[in-house]
PDB file as gemmi writes it, atoms N, CA and C in Angstrom:
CRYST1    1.000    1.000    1.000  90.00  90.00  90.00 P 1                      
ATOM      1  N   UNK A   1     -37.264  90.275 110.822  1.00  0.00           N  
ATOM      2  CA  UNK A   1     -37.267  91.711 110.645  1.00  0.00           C  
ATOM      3  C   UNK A   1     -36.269  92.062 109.543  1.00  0.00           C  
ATOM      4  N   UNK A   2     -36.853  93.191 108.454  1.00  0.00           N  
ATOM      5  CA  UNK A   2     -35.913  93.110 107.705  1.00  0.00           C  
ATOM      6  C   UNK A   2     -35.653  94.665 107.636  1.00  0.00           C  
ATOM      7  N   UNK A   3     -34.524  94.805 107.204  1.00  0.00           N  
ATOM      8  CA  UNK A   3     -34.006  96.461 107.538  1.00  0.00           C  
ATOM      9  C   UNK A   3     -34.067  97.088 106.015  1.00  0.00           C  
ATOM     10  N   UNK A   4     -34.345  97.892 105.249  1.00  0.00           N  
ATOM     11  CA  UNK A   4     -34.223  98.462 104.260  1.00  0.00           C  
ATOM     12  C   UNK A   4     -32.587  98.577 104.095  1.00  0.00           C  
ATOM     13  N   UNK A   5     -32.126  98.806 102.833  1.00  0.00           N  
ATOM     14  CA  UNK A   5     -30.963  98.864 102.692  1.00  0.00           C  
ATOM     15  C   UNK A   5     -30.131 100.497 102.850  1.00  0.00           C  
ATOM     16  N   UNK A   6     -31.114 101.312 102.585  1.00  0.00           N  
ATOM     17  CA  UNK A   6     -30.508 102.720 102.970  1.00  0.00           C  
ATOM     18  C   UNK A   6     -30.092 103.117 104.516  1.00  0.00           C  
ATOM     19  N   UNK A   7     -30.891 102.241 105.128  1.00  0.00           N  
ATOM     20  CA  UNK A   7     -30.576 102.513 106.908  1.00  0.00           C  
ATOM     21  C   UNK A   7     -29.050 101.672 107.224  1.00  0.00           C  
ATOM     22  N   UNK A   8     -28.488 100.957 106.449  1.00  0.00           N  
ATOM     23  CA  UNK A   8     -27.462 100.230 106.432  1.00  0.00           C  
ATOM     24  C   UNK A   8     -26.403 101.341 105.861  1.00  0.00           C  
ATOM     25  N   UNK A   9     -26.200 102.044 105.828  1.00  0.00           N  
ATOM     26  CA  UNK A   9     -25.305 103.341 105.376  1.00  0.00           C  
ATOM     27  C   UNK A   9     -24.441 102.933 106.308  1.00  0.00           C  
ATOM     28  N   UNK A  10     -22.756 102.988 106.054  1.00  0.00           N  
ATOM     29  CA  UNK A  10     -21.484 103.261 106.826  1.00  0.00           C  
ATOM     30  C   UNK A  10     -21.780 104.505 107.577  1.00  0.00           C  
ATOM     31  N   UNK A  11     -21.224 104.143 108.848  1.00  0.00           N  
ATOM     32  CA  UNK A  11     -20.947 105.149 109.732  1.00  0.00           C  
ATOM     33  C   UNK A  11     -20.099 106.014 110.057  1.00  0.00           C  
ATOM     34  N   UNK A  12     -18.722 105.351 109.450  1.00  0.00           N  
ATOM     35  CA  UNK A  12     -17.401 105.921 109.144  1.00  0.00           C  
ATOM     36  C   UNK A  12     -16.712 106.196 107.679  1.00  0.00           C  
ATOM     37  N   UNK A  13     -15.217 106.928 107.993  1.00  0.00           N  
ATOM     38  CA  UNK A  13     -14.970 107.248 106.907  1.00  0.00           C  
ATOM     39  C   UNK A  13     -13.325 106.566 107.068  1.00  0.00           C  
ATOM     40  N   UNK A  14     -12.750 106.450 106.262  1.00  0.00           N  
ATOM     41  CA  UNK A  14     -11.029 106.176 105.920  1.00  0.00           C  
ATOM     42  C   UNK A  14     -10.866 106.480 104.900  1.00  0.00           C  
ATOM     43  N   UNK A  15      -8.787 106.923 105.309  1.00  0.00           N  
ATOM     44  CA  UNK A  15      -8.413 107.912 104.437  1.00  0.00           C  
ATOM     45  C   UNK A  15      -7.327 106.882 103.289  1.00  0.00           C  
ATOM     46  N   UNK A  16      -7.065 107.169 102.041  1.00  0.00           N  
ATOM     47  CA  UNK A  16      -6.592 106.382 101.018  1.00  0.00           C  
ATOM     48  C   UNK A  16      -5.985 107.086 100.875  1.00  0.00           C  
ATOM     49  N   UNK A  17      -4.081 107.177 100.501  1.00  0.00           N  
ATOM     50  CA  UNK A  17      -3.129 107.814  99.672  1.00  0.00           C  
ATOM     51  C   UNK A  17      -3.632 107.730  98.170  1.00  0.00           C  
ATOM     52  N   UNK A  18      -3.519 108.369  97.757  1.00  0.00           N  
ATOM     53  CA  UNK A  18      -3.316 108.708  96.019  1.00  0.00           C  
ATOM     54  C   UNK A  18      -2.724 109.637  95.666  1.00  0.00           C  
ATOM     55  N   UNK A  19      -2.233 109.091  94.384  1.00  0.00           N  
ATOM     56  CA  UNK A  19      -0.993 109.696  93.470  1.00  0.00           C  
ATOM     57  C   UNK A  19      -1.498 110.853  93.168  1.00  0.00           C  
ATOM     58  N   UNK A  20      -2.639 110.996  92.787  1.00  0.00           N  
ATOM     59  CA  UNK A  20      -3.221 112.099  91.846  1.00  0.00           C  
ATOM     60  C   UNK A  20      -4.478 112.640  91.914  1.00  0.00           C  
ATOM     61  N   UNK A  21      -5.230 113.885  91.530  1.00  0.00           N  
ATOM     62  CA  UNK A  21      -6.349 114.095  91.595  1.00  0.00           C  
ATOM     63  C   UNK A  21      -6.428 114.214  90.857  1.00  0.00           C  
ATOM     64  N   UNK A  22      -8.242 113.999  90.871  1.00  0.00           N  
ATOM     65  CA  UNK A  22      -8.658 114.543  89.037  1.00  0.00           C  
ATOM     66  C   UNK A  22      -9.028 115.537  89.538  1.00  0.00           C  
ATOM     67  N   UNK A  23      -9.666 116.563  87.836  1.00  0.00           N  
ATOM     68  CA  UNK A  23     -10.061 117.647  87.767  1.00  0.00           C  
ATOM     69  C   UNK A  23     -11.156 118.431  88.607  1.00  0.00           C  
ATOM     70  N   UNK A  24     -11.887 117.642  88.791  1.00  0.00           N  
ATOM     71  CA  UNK A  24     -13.453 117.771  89.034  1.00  0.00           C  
ATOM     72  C   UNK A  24     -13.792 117.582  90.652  1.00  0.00           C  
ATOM     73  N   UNK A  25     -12.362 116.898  91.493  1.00  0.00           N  
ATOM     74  CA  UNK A  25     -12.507 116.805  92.962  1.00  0.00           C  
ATOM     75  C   UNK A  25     -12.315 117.521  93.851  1.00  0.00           C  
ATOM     76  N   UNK A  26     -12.966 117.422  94.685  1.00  0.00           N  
ATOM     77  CA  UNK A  26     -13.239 118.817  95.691  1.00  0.00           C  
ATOM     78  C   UNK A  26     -11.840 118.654  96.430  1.00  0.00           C  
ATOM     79  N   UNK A  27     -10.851 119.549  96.885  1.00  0.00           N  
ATOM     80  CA  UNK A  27      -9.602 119.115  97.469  1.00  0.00           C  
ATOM     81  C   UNK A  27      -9.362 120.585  98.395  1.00  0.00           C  
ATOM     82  N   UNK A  28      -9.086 120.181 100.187  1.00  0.00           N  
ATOM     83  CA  UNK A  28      -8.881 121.009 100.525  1.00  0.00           C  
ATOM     84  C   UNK A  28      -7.437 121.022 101.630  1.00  0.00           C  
ATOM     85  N   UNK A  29      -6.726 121.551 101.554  1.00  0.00           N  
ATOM     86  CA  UNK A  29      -6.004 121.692 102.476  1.00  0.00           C  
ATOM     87  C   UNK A  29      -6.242 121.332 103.924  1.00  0.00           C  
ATOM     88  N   UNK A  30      -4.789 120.448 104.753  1.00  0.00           N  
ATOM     89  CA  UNK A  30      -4.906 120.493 105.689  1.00  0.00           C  
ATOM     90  C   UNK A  30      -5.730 121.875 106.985  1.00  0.00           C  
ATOM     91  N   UNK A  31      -4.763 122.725 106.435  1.00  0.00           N  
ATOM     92  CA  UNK A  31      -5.260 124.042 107.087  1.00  0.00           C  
ATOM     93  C   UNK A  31      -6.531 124.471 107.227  1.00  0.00           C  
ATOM     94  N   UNK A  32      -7.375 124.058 106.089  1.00  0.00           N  
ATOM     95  CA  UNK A  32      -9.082 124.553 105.732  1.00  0.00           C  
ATOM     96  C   UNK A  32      -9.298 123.557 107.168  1.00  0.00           C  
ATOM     97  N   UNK A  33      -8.791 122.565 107.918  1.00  0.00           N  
ATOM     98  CA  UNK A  33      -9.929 121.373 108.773  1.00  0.00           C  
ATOM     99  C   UNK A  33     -10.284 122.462 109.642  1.00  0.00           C  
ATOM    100  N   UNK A  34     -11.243 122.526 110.266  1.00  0.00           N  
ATOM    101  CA  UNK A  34     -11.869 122.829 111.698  1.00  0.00           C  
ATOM    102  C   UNK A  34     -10.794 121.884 112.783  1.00  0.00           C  
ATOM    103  N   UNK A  35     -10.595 122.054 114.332  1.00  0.00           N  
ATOM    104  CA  UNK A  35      -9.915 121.491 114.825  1.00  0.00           C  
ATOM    105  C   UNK A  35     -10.310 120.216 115.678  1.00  0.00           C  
ATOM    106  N   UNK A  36     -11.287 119.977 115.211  1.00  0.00           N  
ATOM    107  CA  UNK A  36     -11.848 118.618 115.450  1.00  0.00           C  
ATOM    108  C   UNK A  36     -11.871 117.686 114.553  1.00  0.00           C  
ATOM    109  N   UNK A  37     -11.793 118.207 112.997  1.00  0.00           N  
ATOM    110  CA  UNK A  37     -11.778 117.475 112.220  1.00  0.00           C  
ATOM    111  C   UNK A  37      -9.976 117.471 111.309  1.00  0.00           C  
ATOM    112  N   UNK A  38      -9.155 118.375 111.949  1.00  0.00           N  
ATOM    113  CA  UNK A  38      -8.288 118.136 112.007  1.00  0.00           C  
ATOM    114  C   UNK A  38      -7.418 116.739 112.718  1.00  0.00           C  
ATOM    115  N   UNK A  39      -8.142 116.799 114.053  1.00  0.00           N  
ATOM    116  CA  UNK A  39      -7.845 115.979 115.041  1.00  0.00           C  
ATOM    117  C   UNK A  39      -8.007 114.755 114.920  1.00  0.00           C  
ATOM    118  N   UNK A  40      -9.403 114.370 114.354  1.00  0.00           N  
ATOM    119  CA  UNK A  40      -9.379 112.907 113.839  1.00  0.00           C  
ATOM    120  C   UNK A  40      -8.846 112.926 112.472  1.00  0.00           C  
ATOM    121  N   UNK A  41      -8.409 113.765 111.530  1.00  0.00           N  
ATOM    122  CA  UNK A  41      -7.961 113.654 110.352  1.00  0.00           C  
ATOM    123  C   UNK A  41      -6.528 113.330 110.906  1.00  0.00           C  
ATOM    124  N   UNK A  42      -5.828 113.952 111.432  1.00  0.00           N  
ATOM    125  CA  UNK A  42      -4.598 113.382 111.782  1.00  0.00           C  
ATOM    126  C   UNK A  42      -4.577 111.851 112.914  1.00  0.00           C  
ATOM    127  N   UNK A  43      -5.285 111.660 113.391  1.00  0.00           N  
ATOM    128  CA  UNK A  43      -5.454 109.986 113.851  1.00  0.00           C  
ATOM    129  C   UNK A  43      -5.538 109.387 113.398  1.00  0.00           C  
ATOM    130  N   UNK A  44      -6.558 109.515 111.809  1.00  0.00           N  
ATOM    131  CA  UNK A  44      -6.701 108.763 110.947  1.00  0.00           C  
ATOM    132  C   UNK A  44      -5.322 108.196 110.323  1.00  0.00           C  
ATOM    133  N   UNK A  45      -4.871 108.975 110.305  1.00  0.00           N  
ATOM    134  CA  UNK A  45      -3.440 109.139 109.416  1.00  0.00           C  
ATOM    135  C   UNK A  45      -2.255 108.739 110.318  1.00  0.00           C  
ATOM    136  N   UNK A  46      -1.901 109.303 111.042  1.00  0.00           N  
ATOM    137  CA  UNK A  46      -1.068 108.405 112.033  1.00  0.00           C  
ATOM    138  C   UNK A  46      -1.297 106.976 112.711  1.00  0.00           C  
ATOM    139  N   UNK A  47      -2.624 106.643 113.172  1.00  0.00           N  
ATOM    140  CA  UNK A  47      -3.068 105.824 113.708  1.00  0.00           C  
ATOM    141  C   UNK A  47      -3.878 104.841 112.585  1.00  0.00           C  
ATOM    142  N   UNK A  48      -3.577 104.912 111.427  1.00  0.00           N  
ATOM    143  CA  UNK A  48      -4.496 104.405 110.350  1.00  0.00           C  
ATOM    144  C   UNK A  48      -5.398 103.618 111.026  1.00  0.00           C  
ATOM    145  N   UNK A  49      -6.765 104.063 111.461  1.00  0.00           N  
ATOM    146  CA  UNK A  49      -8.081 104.130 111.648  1.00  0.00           C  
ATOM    147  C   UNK A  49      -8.930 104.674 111.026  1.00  0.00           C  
ATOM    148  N   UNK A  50     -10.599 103.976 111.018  1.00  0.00           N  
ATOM    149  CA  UNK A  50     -11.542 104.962 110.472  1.00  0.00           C  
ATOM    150  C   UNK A  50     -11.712 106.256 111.231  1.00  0.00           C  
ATOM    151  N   UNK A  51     -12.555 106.892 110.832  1.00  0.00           N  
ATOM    152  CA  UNK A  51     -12.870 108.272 111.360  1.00  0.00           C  
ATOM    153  C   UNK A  51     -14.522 108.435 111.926  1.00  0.00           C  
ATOM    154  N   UNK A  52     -15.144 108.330 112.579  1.00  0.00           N  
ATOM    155  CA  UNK A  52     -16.990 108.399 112.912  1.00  0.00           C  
ATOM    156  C   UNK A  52     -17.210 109.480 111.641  1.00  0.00           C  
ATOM    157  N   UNK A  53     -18.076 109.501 110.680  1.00  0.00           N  
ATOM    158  CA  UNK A  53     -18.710 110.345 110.160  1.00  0.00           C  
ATOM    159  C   UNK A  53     -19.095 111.552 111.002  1.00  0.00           C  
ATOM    160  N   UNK A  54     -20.046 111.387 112.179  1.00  0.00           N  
ATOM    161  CA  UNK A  54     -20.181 112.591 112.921  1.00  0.00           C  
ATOM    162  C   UNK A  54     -19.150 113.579 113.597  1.00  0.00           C  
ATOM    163  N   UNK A  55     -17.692 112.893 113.545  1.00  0.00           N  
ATOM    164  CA  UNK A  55     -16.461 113.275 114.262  1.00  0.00           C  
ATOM    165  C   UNK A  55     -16.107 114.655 113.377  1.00  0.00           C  
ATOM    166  N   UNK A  56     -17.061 114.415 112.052  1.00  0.00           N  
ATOM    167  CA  UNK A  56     -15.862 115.752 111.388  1.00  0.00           C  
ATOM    168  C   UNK A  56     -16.600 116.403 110.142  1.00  0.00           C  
ATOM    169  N   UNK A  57     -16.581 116.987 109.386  1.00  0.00           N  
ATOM    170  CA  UNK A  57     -16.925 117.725 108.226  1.00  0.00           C  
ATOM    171  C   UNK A  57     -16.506 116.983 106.756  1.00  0.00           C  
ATOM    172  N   UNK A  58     -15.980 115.918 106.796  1.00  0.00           N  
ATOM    173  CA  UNK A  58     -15.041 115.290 105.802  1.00  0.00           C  
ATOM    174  C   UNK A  58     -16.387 114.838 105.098  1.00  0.00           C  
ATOM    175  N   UNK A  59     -16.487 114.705 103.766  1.00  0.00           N  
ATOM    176  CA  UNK A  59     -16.961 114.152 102.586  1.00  0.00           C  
ATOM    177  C   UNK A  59     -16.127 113.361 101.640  1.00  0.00           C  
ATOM    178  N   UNK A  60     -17.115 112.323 102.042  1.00  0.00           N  
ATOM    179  CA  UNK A  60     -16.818 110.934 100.789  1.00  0.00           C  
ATOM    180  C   UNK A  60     -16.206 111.270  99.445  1.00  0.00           C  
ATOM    181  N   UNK A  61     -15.204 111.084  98.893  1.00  0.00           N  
ATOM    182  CA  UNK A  61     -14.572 111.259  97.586  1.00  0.00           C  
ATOM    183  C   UNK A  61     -13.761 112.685  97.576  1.00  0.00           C  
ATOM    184  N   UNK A  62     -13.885 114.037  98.966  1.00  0.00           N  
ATOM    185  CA  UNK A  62     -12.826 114.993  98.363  1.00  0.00           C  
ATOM    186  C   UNK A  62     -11.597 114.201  98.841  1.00  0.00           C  
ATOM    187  N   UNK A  63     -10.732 114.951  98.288  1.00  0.00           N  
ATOM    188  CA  UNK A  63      -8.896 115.142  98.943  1.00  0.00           C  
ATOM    189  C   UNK A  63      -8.282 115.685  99.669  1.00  0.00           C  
ATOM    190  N   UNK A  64      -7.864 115.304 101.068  1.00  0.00           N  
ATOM    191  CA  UNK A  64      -7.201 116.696 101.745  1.00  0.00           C  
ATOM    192  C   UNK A  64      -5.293 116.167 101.524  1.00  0.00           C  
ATOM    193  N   UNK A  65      -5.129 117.986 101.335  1.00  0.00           N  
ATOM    194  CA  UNK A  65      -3.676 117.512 101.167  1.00  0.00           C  
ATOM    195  C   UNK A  65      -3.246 117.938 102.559  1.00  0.00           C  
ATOM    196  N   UNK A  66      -2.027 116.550 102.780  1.00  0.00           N  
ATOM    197  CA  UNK A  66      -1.468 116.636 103.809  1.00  0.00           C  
ATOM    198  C   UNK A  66      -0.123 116.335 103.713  1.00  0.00           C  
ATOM    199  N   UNK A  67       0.790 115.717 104.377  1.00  0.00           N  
ATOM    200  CA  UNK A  67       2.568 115.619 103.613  1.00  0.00           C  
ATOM    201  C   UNK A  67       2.296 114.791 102.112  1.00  0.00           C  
ATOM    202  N   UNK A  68       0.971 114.223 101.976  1.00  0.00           N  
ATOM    203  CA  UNK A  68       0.608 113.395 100.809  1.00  0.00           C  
ATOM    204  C   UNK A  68      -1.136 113.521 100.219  1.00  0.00           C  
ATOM    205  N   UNK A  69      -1.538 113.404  99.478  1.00  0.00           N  
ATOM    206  CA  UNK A  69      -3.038 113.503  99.134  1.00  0.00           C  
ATOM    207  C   UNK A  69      -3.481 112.279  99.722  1.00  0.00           C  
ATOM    208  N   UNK A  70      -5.185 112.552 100.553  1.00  0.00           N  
ATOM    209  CA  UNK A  70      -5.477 111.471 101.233  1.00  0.00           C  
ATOM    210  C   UNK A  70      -7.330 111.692 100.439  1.00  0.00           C  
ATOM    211  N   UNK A  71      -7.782 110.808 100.058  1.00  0.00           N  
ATOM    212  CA  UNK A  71      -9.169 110.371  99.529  1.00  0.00           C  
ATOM    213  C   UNK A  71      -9.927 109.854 100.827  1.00  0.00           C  
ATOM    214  N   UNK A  72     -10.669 111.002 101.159  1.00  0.00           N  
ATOM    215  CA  UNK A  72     -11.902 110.343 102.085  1.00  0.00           C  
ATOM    216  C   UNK A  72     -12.480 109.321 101.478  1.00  0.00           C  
ATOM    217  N   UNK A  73     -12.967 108.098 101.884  1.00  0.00           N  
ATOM    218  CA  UNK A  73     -13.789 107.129 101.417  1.00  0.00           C  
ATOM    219  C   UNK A  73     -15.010 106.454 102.630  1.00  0.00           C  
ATOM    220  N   UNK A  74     -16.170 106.132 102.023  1.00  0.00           N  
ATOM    221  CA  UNK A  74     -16.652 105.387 103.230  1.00  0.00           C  
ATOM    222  C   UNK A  74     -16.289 103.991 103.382  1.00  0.00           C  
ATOM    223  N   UNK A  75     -16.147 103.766 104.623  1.00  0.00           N  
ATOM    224  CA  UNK A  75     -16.332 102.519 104.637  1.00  0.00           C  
ATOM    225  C   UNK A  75     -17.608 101.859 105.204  1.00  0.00           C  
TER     226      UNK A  75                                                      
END                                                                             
C-alpha cells in the first residue's frame, strides 16, 4: 500500500528563537493568542515541545513575540 505524499503532512508545529524578522513576516504578539493557543504556545516554550496543529491558530513561518521572537515551524 502506498500513501501519496501530501497525506504525509506534519501534524505538529515547534517554536525556533530568532534574532530577527524579515520584512514580509506575519508577526503577532503574545497578547493577539486566543487562550488555548496561548496555552500551548507557552508549553511549547517552557516545556520545549511540539505543539498539535489542531491545538491552536499558529501558522507555519509567522513570529510571535514573546520575552524573545519565536518562528512557528512544522515539523
Amino acid at each position: 500500500m502506498h500513501m501519496a505524499a501530501s497525506t504525509l503532512q506534519s501534524r505538529s508545529l515547534t517554536l525556533e528563537r530568532v534574532e530577527s524578522v524579515e520584512r514580509n513576516t506575519t508577526v503577532r504578539h503574545v497578547d493577539q493568542l486566543d487562550s488555548e493557543t496561548l496555552a500551548a504556545f507557552y508549553g511549547a516554550v517552557t516545556g520545549d515541545r511540539a505543539v498539535p496543529i489542531t491545538a491552536t491558530d499558529l501558522e507555519p513561518g509567522e513570529v510571535i513575540v514573546f520575552t524573545d521572537y519565536y518562528r512557528v515551524k512544522r515539523v
